[in-house]
N, C-alpha and C positions, 0 to 999 in steps of 0.2 A: 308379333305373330302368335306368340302364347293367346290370347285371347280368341283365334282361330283354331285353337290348334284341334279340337273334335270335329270341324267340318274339313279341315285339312284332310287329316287321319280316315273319314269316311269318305272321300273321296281319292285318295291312298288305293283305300280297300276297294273300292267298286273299279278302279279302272288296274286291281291285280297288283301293285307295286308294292316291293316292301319299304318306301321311305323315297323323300326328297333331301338328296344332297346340294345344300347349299355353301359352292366353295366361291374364295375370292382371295384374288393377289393384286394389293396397291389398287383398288377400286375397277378391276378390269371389269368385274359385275354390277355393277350397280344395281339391279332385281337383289341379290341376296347382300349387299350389302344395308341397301332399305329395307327388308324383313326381317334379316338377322335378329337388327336390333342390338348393332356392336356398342357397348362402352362409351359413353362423351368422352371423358377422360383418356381412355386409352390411346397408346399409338403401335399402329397396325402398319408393318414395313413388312410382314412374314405374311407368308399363306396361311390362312384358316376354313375352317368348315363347319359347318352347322348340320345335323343329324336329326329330320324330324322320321322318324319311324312309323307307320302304319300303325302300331299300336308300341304302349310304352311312351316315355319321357325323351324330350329334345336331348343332345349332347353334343360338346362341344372338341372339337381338333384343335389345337394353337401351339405356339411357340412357346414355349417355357419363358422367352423373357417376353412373352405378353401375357403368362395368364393374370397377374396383378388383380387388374379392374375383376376380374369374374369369378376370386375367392370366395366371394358372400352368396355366388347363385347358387339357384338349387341344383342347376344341370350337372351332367357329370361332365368332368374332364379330363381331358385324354390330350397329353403334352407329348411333346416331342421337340430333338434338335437337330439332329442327321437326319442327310435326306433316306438314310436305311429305316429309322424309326419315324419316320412319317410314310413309310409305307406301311410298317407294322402299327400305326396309328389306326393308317385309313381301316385296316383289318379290326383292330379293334373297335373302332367307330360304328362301323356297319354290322359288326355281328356276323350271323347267319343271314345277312340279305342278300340276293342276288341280285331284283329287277331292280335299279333307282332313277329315279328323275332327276335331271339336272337342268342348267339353260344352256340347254345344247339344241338341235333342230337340224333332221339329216339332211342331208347335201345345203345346209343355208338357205332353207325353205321360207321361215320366218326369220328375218334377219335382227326383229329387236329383242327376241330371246335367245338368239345362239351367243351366249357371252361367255362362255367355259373355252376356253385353249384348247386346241387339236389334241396338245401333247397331254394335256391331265385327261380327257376321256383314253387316249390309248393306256396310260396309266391304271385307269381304273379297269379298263378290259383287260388289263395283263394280269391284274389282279381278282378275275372268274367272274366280276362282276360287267351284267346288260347296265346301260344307261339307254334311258328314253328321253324324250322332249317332254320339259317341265313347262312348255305353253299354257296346258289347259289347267294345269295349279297358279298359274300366275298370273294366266285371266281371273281367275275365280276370288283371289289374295288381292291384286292389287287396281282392277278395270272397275270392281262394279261401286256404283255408287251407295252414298248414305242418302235417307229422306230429305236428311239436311240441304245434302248437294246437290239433289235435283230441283228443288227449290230457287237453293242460289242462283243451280247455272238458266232459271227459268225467269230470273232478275236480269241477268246477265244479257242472256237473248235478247228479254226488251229494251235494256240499254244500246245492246248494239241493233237495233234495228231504227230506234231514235238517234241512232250517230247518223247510221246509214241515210235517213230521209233527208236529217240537216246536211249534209255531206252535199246531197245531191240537191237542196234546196239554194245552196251557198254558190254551189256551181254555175245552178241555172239564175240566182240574182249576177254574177259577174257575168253572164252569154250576156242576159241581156243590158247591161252597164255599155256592153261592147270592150270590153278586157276577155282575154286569153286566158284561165289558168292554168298554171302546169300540173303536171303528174305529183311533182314534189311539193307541191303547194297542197295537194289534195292529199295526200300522205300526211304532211305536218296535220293538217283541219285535226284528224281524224286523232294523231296523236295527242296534241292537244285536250281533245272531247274525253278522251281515256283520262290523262293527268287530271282533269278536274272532276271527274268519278272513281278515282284513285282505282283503274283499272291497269292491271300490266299484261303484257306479251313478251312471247320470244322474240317476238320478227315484226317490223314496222307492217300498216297493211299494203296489200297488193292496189294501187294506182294502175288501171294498163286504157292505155286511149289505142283504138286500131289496131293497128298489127301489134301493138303492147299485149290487147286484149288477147291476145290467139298466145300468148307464150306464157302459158298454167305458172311458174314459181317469178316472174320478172317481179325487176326490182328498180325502181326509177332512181337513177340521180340527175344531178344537175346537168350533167355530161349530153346524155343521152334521152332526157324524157322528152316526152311529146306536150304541144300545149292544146287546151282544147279548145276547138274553132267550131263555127255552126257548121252541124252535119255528122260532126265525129260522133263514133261508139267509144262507151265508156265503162269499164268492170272493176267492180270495185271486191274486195275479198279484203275481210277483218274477222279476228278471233283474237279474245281477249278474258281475261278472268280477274274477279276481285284481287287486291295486294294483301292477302290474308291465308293464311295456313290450311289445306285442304281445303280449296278453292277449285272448281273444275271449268274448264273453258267453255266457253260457247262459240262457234266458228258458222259465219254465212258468206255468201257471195252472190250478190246483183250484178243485172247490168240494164244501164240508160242508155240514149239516144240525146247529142244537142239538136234536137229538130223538136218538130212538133209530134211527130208520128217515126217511127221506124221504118225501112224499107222493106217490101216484098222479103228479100232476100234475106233481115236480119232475124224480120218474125219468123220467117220458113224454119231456120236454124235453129231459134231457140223456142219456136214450138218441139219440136224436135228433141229437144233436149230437157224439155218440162215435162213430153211424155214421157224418158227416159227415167226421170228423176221419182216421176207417178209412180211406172210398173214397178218400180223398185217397193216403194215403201206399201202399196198393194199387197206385194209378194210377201214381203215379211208380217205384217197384219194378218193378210191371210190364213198364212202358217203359225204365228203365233196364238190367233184366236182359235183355232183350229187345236193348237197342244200338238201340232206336229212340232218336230226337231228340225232346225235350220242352219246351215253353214254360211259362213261368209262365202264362200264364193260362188254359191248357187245365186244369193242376191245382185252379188257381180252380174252373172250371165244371165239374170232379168233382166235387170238396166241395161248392159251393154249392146241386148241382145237388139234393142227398138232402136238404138241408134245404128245398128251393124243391118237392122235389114230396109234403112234409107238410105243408104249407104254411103255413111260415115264414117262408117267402123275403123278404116287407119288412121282418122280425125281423132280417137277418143283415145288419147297419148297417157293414158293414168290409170289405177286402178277407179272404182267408184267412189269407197271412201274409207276413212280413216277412223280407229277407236281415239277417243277422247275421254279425257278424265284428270288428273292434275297439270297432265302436259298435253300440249295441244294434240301429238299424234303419240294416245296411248301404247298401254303394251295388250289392251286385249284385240280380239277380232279383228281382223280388216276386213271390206267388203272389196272383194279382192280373189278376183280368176285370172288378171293379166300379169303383173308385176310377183306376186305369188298365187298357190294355190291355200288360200287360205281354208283350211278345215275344222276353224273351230267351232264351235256351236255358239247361235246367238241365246244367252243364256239372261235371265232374267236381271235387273241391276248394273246391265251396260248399255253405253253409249257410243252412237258413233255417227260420221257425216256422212250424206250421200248426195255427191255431186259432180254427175256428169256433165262432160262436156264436148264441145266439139271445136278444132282451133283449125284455123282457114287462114290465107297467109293475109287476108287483108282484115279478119279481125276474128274474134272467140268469144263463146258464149260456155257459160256454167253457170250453173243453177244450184248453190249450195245448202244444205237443210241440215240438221240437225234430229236425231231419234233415238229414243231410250225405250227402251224395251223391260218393261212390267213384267207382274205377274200375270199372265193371259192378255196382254195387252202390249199396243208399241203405237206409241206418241211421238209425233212430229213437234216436236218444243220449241222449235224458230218461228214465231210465227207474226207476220201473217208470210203465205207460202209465196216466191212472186209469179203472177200468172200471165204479165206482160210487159214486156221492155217499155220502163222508166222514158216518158219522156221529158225534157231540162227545159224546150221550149213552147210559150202557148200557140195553140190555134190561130 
C-alpha cells in the first residue's frame, strides 16, 4: 500500500478525512489484512491496526509480543498489552484526527466492506472519534485494474467464449447422436476445457436446462439435474481466470435452444433482456464519454428499468451486476439499486458484469457481458455480445 500511498493521501484529502484506519483481529478483515501488508513471518493472534493519515507517514498498533517482524520498518510503532493501553494506543495512533475511514458501511449498506465489529466502531466513537465507510478508498486500492490485466482478462473472455461454442457444439453433436446429456455432464465438459487452459474458479459453471435455467445460482448434481432432450432451453454461465497471481476474471452467460429455432415465447423474453442488458451499457458510455459522474445504482435502474416496464420486473430476482477483478464478485462498485443502494462512482480502471435477467417457472434467460471502464471510454470486453438464442439443432 506504501507505493499508493500519495493517491491514498489525495484522496484522504479531497473527500475531508484525516486518515484510514485499517484494523483487524484473527483475519476478520481481510480488505486490511491484504493492504496492510502484514509480516510473512509473523504470527498475528492479537488485534492490530494500521494508521494511514492524510498527510504524514503510515503507523502501526500491535501487541508487544508481535512487534518482532516490524523492528527494521520505518513506520512508527505504537505497542501495547492491556486492553487500557490499547485504547491509550488507539489515541496515540490517531493523533489529532477526528474524521476516519474504516470498512465499516452504515446500516450494512455494502455488505463486502462492512468487515470492522459493531463493538470496535462504538470503541472508536467513545473515543471522540467519526468513522466513515472506507468503500470508496478500497474501490480505488484494490478493484481497479493494471494494463496488464486487462489484457489478460481480454484472453481470458476469448477463452471462455471458445469454451462456450464447444460446450454448446458438443451438446448439439450428442442431440443429434440421439443421446441425452446431463447438466453434470455439461458442467464437467466445461471444467475439463479450463484444466487444460490451466484456468481456475471459485465455483464449477452454472449448467440449468428449463426450470434449472429460471434459478440464477443452481447447481446441478447427479441427484437432481435435468438431461437435455429435443426442445429443452439451455443456460450456460462460466467465469474463470488464469492459475497465476493477479489474474482477474472474466464471467459471461448464454443461453441455446435443442431445436432448430427458439419459440415465440423464449425470443420474446430474451429479446427483452438483451434490450435490458443494451440500455445498460448505453447508459454508462454515455455518461462516461460525456465526463459526467456515474453510480452504480443509477445503471441498476437503466437496465432494470426496460425490463420493469414489460413487465418483468418481479422476474428480475438480482441486482444487474457485480465488480470483478482478482475474485469473481469484487470489492468495488456493484451495479446495484435492488439488493443494495449502491453509490459508488463508476471510476476509471474498473470492472464489472451486466446481466440481467428474467426467470419464469418453466425456464430463464440472462444475458451476461463483461465492461471496464477507461479513461473517457467503457468497453464491452466479452465479446462477441449474444444477440439471439443459440440454436443445438439444424434446420
Amino acid at each position: 500500500i506504501l507505493k499508493q500511498l500519495k493517491e491514498i493521501q489525495d484522496a484522504l484529502q479531497a473527500a475531508d478525512l484525516d486518515g484510514w484506519l485499517l484494523y483487524d483481529f484473527r483475519g476478520l478483515n481481510p480488505i486490511a489484512v491484504r493492504l496492510a501488508g502484514l509480516p510473512p513471518e509473523g504470527h498475528f493472534s492479537r488485534r492490530w491496526a494500521y494508521w494511514i493519515p492524510a498527510q504524514g507517514q503510515p503507523a502501526w498498533l500491535l501487541h508487544r509480543i508481535e512487534m518482532g517482524p516490524f523492528l527494521n520498518r520505518p513506520e512508527r510503532l505504537v505497542p501495547y498489552v492491556s486492553w487500557q493501553e490499547l485504547r491509550q494506543g488507539l489515541r496515540s495512533l490517531l493523533g489529532d484526527a477526528r474524521r476516519i475511514a474504516m470498512e465499516y458501511s452504515p446500516q450494512n449498506a455494502i455488505p463486502y466492506v462492512s468487515r470492522v465489529d459493531a463493538g470496535t466502531i462504538e470503541l472508536l466513537r467513545s473515543l471522540g472519534y467519526e468513522v466513515v465507510s472506507s468503500a470508496d478508498l478500497v474501490q480505488l486500492v484494490e478493484a481497479r485494474w493494471t494494463p496488464a490485466q486487462l489484457a489478460q482478462h481480454r484472453e481470458t473472455a476469448d477463452q471462455l467464449n471458445q469454451i462456450k461454442d464447444e460446450c454448446f457444439a458438443w451438446l448439439s453433436r450428442e442431440l443429434q447422436a440421439g443421446r441425452t446429456p446431463g447438466e453434470v455432464e455439461g458442467q464437467q465438459f466445461v471444467m475439463r476445457r479450463f484444466a487444460e487452459l490451466d484456468l481456475v474458479t471459485d465455483h464449477p459453471p452454472i449448467v440449468g436446462v428449463n426450470q434449472h435455467s429460471g434459478d440464477p445460482h443452481y447447481a446441478p448434481t447427479l441427484e437432481r439435474q435435468f438431461m437435455v432432450k429435443p426442445g429443452d432451453f439451455v443456460l450456460l454461465d462460466l467465469w474463470a481466470k488464469p492459475n497465476r497471481p493477479d489474474a482477474v476474471f472474466a464471467d459471461i452467460t448464454w443461453t441455446a435452444v435443442a431445436a432448430a429455432q427458439p419459440t415465440a415465447r423464449q425470443q420474446e423474453i430474451f429479446g427483452i433482456v438483451a434490450r435490458a442488458r443494451d440500455a445498460a451499457v448505453h447508459f454508462i458510455q454515455q455518461r462516461v464519454t460525456a465526463g459526467e459522474p456515474i453510480r452504480g445504482y443509477e445503471v441498476d435502474d437503466a437496465c432494470r428499468g426496460v425490463i420493469a416496464a414489460a413487465g418483468y420486473g418481479p422476474q428480475f430476482i438480482h441486482r444487474t451486476g457485480h465488480s470483478i477483478d482478482t475474485s469473481t464478485h469484487g470489492n468495488g462498485v456493484n451495479i446495484d439499486n435492488l439488493e443494495t443502494e449502491d453509490r459508488r462512482h463508476l471510476i476509471p480502471g474498473i470492472a464489472f458484469s451486466i446481466e440481467p435477467g428474467i426467470y419464469l417457472p418453466d425456464f430463464g434467460v440472462r444475458s451476461e457481458i463483461d465492461v471496464y471502464v477507461g479513461e473517457g471510454s467503457a468497453e464491452v470486453t466479452t465479446q462477441p455480445v449474444q444477440q439471439t438464442i443459440v440454436p443445438l439443432l439444424p434446420a
